[in-house]
C-alpha positions as CSV (number, residue, x, y, z in Angstrom):
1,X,216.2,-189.7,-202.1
2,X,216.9,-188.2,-198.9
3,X,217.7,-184.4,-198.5
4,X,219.4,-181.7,-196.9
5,X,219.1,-177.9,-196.9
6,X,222.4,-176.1,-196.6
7,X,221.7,-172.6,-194.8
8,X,224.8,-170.3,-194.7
9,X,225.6,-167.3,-196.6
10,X,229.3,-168.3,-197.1
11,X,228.9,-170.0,-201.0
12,X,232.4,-171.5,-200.6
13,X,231.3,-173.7,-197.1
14,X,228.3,-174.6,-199.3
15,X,230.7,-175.4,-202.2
16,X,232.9,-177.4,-200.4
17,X,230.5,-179.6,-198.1
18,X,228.3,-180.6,-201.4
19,X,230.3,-183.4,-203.1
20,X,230.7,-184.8,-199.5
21,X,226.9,-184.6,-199.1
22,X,225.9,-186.1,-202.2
23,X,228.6,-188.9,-202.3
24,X,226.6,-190.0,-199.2
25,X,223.8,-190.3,-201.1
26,X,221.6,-186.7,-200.0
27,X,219.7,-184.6,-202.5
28,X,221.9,-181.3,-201.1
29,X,219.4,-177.7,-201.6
30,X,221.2,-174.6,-200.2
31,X,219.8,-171.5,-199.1
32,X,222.3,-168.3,-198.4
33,X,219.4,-166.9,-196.3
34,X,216.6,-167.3,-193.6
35,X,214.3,-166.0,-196.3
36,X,215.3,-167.8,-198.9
37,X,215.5,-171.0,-196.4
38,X,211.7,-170.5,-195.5
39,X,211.4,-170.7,-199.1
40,X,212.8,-173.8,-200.0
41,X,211.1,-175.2,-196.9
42,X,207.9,-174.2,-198.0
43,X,208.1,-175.7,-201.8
44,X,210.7,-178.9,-200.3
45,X,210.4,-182.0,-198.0
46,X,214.0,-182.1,-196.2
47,X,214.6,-184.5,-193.6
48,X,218.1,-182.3,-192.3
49,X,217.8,-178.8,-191.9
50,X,221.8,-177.5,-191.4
51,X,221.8,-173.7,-190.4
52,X,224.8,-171.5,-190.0
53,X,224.8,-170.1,-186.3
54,X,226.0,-166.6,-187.8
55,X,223.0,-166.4,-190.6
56,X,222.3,-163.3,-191.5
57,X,218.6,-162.4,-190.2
58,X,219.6,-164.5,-187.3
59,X,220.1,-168.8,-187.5
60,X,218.3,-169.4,-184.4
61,X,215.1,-167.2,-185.4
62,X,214.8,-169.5,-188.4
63,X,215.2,-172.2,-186.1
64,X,212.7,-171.2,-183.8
65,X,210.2,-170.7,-187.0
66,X,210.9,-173.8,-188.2
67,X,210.5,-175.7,-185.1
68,X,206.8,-174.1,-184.9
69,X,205.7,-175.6,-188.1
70,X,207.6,-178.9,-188.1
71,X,208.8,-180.0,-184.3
72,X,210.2,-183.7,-185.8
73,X,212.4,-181.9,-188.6
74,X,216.1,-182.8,-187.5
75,X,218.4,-179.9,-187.5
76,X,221.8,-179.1,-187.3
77,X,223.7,-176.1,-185.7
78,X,226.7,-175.0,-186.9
79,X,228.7,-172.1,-185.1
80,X,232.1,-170.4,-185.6
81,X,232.5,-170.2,-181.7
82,X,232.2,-172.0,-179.1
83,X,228.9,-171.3,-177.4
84,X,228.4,-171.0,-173.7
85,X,226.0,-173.4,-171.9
86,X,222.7,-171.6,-171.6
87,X,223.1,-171.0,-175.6
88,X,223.9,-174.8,-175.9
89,X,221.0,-175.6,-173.6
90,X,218.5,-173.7,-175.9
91,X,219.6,-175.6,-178.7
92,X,219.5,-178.9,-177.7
93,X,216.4,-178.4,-174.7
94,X,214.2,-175.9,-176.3
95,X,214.8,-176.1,-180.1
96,X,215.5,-179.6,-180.1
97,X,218.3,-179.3,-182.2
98,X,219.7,-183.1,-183.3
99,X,223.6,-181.5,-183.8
100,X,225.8,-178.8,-182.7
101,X,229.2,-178.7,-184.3
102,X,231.7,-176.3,-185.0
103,X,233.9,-174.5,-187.5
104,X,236.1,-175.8,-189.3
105,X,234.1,-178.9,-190.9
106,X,235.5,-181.9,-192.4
107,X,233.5,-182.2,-195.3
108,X,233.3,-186.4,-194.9
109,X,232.6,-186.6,-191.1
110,X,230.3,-184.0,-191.4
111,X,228.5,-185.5,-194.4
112,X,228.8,-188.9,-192.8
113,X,227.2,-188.0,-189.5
114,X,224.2,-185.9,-191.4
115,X,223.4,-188.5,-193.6
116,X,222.8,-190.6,-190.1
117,X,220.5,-188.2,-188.8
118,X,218.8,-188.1,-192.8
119,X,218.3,-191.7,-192.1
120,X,216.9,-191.4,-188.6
121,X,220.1,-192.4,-186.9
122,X,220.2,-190.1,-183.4
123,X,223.5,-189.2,-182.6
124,X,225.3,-186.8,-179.2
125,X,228.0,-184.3,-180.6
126,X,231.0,-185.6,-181.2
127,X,234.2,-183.7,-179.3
128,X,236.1,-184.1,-182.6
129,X,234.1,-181.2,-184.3
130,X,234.6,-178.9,-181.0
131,X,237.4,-176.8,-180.8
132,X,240.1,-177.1,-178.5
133,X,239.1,-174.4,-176.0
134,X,242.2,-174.6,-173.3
135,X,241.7,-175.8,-169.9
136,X,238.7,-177.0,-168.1
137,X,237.0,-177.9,-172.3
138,X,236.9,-181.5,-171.3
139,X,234.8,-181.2,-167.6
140,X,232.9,-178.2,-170.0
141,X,232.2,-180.6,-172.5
142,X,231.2,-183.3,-170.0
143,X,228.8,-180.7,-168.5
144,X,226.8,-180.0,-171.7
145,X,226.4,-183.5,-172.7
């Protein structure tokens, strides 16, 4: 069975994205910690690593670790704010990251498009998960894809 690991301190996001995970047919492991994260890594094989862009002890350092050990892991960004290019451009150029997508999640969407990537599926960001960020957000958007 395919798995993903679930990075974000806030239980309740964990809580609520689960059943939508698992009805998709993922092994779901959660983490509520870089540490404890680097853990699970260490003792799991995931094939989706989703981190929380607010992580305590940093999301993108575990990223950046992460992407050291294992450079075909897919992973998947998720921030509470819209993030300006050059972060964006990090993420996707640098890290590699497979999926940005922001707060608030639908828990089916979301579980739908990470259990793509669990299968291999590559996929751009969707502007459904991206807020609506007032004028100029669609030529923005354009721009970063």
């Amino acid at each position: 069975m395919r798995s993903v690991l679930l990075v974000d301190e806030d239980m309740h996001l964990r809580a609520q994205l689960k059943p939508a995970l698992v009805a998709e047919g993922l092994a779901v492991l959660e983490a509520g910690s870089a540490r404890e994260a680097s853990e699970v890594l260490r003792a799991s094989t995931v094939e989706v690593l989703v981190v929380d862009g607010l992580l305590p002890g940093t999301g993108l350092a575990l990223i950046e670790e992460v992407r050291a050990q294992d450079p075909r892991l897919r992973i998947v960004f998720v921030s509470a704010v819209l993030r300006d290019l050059a972060g964006l451009k990090k993420l996707r150029e640098e890290l590699d990251v497979s999926l940005v997508v922001y707060k608030p999640l639908d828990p089916v969407n979301f579980a739908r498009r990470i259990a793509g990537l669990a299968r291999g599926v590559s996929e751009a960001d969707s502007p459904q998960d991206a807020p609506n960020a007032g004028s100029g957000f669609a030529e923005e958007l354009a721009a970063l894809r």
